[in-house]
DODO-941509 format. One line per 3 residues: number of its first residue (from 1); for each residue z, y, x of N, C-alpha, C. Coordinates in steps of 0.2 Angstrom, whole numbers, always signed. Each point is the difference from the previous one (the first is absolute). Layout:
% DODO-941509
NUM) Z/Y/X/Z/Y/X/Z/Y/X | ... $
END
This chain:
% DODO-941509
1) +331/+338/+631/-5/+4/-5/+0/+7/+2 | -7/+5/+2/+0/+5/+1/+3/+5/-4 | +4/+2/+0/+3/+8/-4/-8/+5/+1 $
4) +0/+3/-8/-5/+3/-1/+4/+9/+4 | -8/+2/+4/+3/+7/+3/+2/+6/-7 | +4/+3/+3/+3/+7/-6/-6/+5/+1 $
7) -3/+0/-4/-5/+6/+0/+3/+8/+3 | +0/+3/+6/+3/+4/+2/-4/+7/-4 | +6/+3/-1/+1/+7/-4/-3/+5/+4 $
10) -6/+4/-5/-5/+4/+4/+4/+6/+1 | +1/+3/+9/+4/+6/+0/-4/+6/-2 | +4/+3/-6/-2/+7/-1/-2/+5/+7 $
13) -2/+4/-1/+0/+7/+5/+3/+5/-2 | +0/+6/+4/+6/+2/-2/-3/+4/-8 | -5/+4/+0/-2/+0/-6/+0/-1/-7 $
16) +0/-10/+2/+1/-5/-6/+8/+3/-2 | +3/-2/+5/+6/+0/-1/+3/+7/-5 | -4/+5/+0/+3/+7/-2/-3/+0/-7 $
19) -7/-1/-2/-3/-3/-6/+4/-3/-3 | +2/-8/+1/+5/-3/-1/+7/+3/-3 | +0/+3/+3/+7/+5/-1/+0/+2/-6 $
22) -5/+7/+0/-1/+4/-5/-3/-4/-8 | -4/-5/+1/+1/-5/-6/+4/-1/-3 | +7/-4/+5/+4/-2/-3/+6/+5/-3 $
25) +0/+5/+5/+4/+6/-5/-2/+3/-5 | -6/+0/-2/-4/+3/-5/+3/-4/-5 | -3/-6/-1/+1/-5/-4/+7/-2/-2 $
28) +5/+4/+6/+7/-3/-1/+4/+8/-5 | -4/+3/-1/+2/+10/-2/-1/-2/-7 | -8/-3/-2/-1/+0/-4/+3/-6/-2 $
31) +1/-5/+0/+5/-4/-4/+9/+3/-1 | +1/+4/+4/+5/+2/+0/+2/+4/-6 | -7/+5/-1/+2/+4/-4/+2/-4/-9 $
34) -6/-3/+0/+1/-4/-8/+6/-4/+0 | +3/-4/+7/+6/-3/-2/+6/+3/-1 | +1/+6/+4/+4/+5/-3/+1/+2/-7 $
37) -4/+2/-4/-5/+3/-4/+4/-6/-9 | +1/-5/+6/-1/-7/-6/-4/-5/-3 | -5/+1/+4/-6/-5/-2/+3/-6/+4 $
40) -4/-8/-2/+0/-4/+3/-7/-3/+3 | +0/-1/+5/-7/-1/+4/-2/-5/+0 | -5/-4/-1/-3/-6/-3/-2/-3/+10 $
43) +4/-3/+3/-3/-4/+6/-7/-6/+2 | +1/-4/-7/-3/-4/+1/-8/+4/-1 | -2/+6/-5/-5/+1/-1/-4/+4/+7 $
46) +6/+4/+5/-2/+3/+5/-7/-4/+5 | -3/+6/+1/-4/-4/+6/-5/-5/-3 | -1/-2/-4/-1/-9/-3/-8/+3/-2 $
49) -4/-4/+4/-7/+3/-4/+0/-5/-7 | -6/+2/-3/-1/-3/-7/-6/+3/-3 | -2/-4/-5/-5/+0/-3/+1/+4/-6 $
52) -4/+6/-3/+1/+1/-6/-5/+4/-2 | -4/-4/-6/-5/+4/-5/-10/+0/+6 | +5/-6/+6/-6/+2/+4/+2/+1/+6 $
55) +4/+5/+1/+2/+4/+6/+5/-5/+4 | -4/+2/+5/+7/-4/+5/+3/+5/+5 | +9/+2/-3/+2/+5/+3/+6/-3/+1 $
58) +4/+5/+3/+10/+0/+0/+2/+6/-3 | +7/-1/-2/+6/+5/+0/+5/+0/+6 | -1/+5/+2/+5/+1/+4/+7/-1/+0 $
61) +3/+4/-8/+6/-1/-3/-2/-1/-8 | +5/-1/-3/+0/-1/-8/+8/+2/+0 | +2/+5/-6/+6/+4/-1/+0/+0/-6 $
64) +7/-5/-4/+2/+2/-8/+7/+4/+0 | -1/+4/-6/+5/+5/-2/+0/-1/-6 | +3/-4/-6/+0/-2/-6/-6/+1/-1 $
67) -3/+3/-2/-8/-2/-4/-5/+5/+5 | +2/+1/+5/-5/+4/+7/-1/-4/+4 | -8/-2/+0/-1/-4/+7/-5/+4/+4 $
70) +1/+0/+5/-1/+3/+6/-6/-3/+4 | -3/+0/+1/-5/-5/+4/-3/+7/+8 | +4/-3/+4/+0/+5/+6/-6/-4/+7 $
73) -1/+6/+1/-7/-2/+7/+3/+4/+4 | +3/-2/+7/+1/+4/+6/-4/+0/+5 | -4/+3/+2/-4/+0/+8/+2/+5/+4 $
76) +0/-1/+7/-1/+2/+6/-6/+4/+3 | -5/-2/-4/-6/+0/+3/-1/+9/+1 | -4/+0/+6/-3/+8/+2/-9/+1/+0 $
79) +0/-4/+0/-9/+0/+2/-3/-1/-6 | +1/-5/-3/-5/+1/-7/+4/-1/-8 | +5/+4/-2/+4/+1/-5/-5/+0/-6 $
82) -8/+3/+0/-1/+1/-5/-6/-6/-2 | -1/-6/+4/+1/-7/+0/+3/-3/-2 | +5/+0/+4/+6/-4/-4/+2/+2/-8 $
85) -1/+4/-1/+3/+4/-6/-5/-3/-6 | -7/-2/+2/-7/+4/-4/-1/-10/+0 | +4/-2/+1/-1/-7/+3/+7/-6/-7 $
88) +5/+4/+0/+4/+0/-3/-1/+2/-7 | -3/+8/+0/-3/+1/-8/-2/-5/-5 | -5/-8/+4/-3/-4/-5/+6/-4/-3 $
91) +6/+0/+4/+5/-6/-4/+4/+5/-4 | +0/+8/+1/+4/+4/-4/-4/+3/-8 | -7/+1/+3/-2/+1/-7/+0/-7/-4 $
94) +0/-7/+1/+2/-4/-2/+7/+0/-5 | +4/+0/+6/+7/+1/-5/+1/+7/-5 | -2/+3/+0/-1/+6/-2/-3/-2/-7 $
97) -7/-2/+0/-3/-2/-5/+3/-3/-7 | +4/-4/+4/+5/-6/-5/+8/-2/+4 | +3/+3/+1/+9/+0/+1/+1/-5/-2 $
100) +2/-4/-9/+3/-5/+1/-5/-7/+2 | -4/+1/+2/-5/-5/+3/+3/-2/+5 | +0/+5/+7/+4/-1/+5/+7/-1/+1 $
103) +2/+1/-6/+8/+0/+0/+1/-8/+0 | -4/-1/-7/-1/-9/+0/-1/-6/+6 | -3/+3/+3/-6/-1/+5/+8/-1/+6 $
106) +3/+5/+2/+6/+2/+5/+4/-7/-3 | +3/+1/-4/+5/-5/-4/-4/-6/+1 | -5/-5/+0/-1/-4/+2/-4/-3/+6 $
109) +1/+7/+6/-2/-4/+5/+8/+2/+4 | +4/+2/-3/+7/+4/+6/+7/-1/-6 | +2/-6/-2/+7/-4/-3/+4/+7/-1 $
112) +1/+2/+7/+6/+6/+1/-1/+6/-3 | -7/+2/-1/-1/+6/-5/+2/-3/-7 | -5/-5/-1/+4/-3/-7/+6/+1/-4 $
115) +5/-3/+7/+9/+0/-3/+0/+5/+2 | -3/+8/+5/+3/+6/-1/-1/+3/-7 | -7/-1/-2/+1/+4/-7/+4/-1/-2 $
118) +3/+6/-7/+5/-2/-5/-4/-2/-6 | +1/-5/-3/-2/-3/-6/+1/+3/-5 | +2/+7/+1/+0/+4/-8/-5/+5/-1 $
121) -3/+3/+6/-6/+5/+0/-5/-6/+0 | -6/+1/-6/-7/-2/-3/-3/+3/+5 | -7/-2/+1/-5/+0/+7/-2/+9/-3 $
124) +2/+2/-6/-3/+7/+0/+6/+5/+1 | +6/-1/+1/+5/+4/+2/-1/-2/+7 | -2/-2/+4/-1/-2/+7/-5/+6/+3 $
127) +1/+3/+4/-3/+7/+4/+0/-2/+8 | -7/+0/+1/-2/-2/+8/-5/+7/+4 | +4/+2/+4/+0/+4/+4/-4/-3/+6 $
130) -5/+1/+4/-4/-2/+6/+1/+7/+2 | +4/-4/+9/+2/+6/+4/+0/+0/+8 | -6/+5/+0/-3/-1/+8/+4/+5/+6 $
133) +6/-4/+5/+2/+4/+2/-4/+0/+10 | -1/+5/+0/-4/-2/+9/+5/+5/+3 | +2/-1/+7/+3/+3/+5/-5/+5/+1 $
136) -8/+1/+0/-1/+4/+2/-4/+4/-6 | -1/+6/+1/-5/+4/-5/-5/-2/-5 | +0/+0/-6/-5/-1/-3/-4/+7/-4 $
139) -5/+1/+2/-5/+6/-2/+3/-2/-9 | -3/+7/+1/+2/+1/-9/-6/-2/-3 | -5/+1/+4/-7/-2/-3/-1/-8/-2 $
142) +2/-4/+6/+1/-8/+0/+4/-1/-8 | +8/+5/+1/+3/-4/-6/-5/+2/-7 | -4/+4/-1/-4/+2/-6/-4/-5/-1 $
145) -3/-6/+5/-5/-2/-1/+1/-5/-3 | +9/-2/+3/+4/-7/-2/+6/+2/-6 | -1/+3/-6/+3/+1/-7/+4/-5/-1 $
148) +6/+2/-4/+5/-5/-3/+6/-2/+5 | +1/+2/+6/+4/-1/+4/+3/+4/+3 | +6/+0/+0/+6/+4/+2/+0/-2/+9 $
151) -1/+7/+1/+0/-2/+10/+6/+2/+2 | +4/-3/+2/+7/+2/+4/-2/+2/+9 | -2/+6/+1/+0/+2/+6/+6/+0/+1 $
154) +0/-1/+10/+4/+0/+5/+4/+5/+0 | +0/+6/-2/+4/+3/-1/+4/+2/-6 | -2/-5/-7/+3/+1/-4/+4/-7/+0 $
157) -4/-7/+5/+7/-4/+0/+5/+4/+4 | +0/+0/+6/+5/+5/+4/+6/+1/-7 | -3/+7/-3/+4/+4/-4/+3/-5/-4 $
160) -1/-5/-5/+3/-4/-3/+4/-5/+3 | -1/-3/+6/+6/-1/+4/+6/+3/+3 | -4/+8/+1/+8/+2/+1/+4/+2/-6 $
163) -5/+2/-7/+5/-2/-5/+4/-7/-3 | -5/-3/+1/+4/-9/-2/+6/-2/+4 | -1/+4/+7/+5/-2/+4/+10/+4/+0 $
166) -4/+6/-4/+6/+4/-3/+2/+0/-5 | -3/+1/-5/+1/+0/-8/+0/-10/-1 | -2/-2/+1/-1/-8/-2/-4/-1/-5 $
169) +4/-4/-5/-3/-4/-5/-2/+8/-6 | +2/+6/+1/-3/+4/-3/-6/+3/+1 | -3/-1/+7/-5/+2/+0/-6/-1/-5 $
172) +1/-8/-2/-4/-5/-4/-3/+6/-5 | +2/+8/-3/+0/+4/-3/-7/+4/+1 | +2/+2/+7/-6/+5/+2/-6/-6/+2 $
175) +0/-6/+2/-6/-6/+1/-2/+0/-5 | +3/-1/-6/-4/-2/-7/-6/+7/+0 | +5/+5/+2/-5/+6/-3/-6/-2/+5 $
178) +0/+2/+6/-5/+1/+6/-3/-8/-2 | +2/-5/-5/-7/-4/+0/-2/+2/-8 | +1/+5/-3/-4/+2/-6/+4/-4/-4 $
181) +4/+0/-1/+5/-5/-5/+6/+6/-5 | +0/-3/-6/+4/+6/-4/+6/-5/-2 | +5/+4/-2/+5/-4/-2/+0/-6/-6 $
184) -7/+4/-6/-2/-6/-4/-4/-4/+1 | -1/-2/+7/-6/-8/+6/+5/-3/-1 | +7/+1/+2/+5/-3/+4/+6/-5/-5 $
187) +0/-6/+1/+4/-4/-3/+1/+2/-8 | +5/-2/-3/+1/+0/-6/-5/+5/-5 | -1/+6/+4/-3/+4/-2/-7/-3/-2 $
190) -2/-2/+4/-7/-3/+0/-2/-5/-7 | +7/-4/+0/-2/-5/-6/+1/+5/-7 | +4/+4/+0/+2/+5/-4/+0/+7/-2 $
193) -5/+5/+1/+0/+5/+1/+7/+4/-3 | +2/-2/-7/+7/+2/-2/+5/-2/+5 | +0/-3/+5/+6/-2/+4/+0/+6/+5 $
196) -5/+4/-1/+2/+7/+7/+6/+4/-5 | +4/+2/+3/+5/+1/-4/-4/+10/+2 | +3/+3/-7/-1/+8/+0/+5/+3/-3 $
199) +1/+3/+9/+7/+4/+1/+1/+7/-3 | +7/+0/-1/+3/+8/-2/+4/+1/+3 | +0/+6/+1/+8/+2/+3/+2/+9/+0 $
202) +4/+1/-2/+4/+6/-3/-1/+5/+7 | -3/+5/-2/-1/+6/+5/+1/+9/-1 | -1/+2/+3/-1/+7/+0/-6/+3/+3 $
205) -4/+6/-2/-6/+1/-1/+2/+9/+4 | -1/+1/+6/+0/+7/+3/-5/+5/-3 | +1/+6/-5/-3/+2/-1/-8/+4/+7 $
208) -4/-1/-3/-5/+2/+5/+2/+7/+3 | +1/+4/-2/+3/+7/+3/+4/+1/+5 | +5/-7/+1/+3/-2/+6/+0/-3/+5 $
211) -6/-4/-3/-3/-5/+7/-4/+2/+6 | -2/+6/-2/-6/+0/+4/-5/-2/+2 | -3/-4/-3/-6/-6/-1/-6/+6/-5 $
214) -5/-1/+1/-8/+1/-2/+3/-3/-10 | -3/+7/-3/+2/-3/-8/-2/-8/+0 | +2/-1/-7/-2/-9/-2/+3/-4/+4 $
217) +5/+0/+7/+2/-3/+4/+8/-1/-5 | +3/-7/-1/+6/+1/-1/+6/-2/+3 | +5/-1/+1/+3/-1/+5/+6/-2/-2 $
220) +3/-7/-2/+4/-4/-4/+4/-2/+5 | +7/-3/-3/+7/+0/+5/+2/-7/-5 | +0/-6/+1/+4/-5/+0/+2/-6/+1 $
223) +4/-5/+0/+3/-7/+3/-5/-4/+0 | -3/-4/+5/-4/-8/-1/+5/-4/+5 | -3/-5/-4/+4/-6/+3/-3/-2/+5 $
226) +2/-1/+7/-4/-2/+8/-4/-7/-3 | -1/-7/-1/-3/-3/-3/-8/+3/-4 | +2/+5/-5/-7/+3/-2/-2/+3/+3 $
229) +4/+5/+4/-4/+6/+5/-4/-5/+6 | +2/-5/+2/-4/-4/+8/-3/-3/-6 | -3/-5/-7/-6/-3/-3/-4/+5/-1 $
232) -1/+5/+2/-4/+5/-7/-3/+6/+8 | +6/+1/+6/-3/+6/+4/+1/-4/+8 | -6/+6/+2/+1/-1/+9/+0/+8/+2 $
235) +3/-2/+8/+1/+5/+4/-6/+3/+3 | -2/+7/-2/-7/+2/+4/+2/+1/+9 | +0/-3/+3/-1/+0/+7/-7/+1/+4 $
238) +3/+2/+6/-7/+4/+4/-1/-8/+4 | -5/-1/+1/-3/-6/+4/+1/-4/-6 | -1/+3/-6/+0/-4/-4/-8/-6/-2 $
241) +2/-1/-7/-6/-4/-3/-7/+7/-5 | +6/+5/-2/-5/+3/-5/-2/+8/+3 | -6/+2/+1/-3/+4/+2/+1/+7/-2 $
244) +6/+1/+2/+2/+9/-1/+1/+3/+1 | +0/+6/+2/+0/+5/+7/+8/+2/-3 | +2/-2/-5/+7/+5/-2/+6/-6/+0 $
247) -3/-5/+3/+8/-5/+2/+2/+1/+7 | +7/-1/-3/+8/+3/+5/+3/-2/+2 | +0/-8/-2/+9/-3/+1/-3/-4/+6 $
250) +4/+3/+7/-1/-6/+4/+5/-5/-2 | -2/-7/+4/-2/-7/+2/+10/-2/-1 | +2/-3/-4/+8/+0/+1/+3/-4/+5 $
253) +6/+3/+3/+1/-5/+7/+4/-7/-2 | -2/-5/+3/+3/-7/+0/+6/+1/+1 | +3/+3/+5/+6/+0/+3/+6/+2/-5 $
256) -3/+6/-5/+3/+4/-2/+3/-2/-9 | -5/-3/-1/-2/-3/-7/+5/-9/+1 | +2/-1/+5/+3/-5/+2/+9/+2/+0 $
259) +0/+5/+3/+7/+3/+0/+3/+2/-7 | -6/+3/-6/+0/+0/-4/+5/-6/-6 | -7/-6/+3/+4/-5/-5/+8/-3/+2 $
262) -1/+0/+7/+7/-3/+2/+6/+7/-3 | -4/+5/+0/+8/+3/-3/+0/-1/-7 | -5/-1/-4/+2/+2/-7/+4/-8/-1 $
265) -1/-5/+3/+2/-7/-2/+7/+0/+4 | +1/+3/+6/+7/-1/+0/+5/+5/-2 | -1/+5/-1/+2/+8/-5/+0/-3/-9 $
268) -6/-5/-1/+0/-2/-9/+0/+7/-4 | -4/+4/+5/-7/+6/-4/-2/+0/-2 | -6/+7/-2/-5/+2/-1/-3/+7/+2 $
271) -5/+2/+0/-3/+5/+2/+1/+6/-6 | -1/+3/-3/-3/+6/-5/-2/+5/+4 | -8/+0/-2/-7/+2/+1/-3/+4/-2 $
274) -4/+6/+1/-3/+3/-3/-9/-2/+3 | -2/-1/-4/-9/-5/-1/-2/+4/-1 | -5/+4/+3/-7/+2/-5/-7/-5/+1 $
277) -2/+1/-8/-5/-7/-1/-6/+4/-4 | -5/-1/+0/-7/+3/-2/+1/-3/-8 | +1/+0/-5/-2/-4/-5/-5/+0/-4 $
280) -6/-5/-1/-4/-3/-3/-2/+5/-6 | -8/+0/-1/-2/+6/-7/+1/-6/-5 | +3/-6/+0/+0/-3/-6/+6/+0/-3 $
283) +5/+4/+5/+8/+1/-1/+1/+7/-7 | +3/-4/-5/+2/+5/-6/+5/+3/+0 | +1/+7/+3/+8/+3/-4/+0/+3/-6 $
286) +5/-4/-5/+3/+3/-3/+6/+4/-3 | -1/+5/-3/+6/+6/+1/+2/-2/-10 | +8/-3/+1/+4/+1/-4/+5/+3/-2 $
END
């Protein structure tokens, strides 16, 4: 009996091959970052075309973080982004439209998102994020045309990598922000608004004559605990995510933040720090 021939494998060129590349690392930066972060990445939903409300699209990626799903688009593409994007719109303003429609809709065509929900967040504490990340530039003009979606430029995955790569599982802090998320979107808070805990803490208040600061400016000196100072603040960095001529703190070294932890775990330290932190107009002091 003849053996059926092996369909031979089309060779790339070298071009393919470098495209090829850059797909895959793109897509391997951006998954990198949310699983650092703590999310869980939905596989079986990846890539998978489907039907919904009409549209016949895909997800690239699907990412849960207790009650934040992430519904991720990566391209490569250079020639025609505002195609691809303007093309994608029709299944975004779909989901857009009605969230737990398509949440439903996920959960019975993809088992594995199913069992990653947690069964305690209701389809209205659930928060869905649509997030276009492209290797290459997207006009500003294009992202106006296409509303409701958080674009992660090339340059802001970058910078989140090489924070996920250093801080780790605490970066999850500054990505909540940079996707428009508040600390009361996020888990328990969500089901509960009373569950965001509202902190106090015992300080000292520099009389303005001393500080040097523009009147109205005040200038308070006390303990936080590193747990609420990393939920609630980020580090203004240059190459950063937020657009400010007055950010300073270069980029922290891996090397250095690594010497770091090996000494404080074989020493069985700590640091004592001096922080300065911009605090919030929603912040109250009182003087008793």
């Amino acid at each position: 009996m003849a053996k059926a021939k092996k369909k031979k494998k089309k060779k790339l060129s070298a071009a393919e091959k470098e495209q090829d590349k850059v797909k895959r690392t793109h897509f391997r930066e951006v998954r990198s970052i949310f699983s650092t972060c703590g999310f869980k990445r939905i596989p079986s939903a990846s890539d998978k075309e489907f039907k919904f409300d009409g549209t016949t699209s895909d997800l690239d990626d699907v990412f849960i973080y207790e009650n934040i799903i992430v519904l991720s688009e990566c391209t490569t593409a250079q020639n025609d982004i505002s195609g691809h994007l303007k093309k994608k719109k029709v299944l975004y303003d779909k989901i857009l439209k009605d969230p737990p429609a398509f949440l439903n809709f996920l959960s019975e065509t993809f088992p594995d998102f199913a069992a990653a929900k947690n069964a305690k967040y209701q389809p209205h504490h659930l928060k869905v994020i649509i997030l276009y990340c492209s290797r290459y530039p997207v006009k500003s003009e294009l992202k106006d045309e296409v509303p409701g979606v958080r674009y992660l430029d090339y340059n802001i995955v970058r910078y989140f990598k090489t924070i996920s790569d250093r801080v780790k599982y605490s970066a999850r802090y500054e990505l909540f922000n940079y996707l428009g998320l508040s600390h009361k979107d996020i888990g328990a808070s969500a089901i509960s608004p009373a569950a965001t805990l509202k902190l106090s803490y015992k300080g000292s208040i520099l009389p303005e004559g001393q500080s040097h600061f523009p009147k109205g400016y005040k200038v308070v000196s006390f303990y936080v605990d590193p747990a609420a100072l990393l939920e609630r603040c980020y580090v203004l960095r240059k190459d950063g995510w937020i657009d400010d001529a007055g950010l300073y703190q270069r980029m922290i070294s891996h090397k250095k933040i690594e010497s770091i932890r090996r000494y404080l775990l074989s020493k069985k330290r700590v640091f004592i720090n001096n922080i300065i932190v911009t605090l919030p107009n929603s912040t109250q002091l009182v003087v008793r």
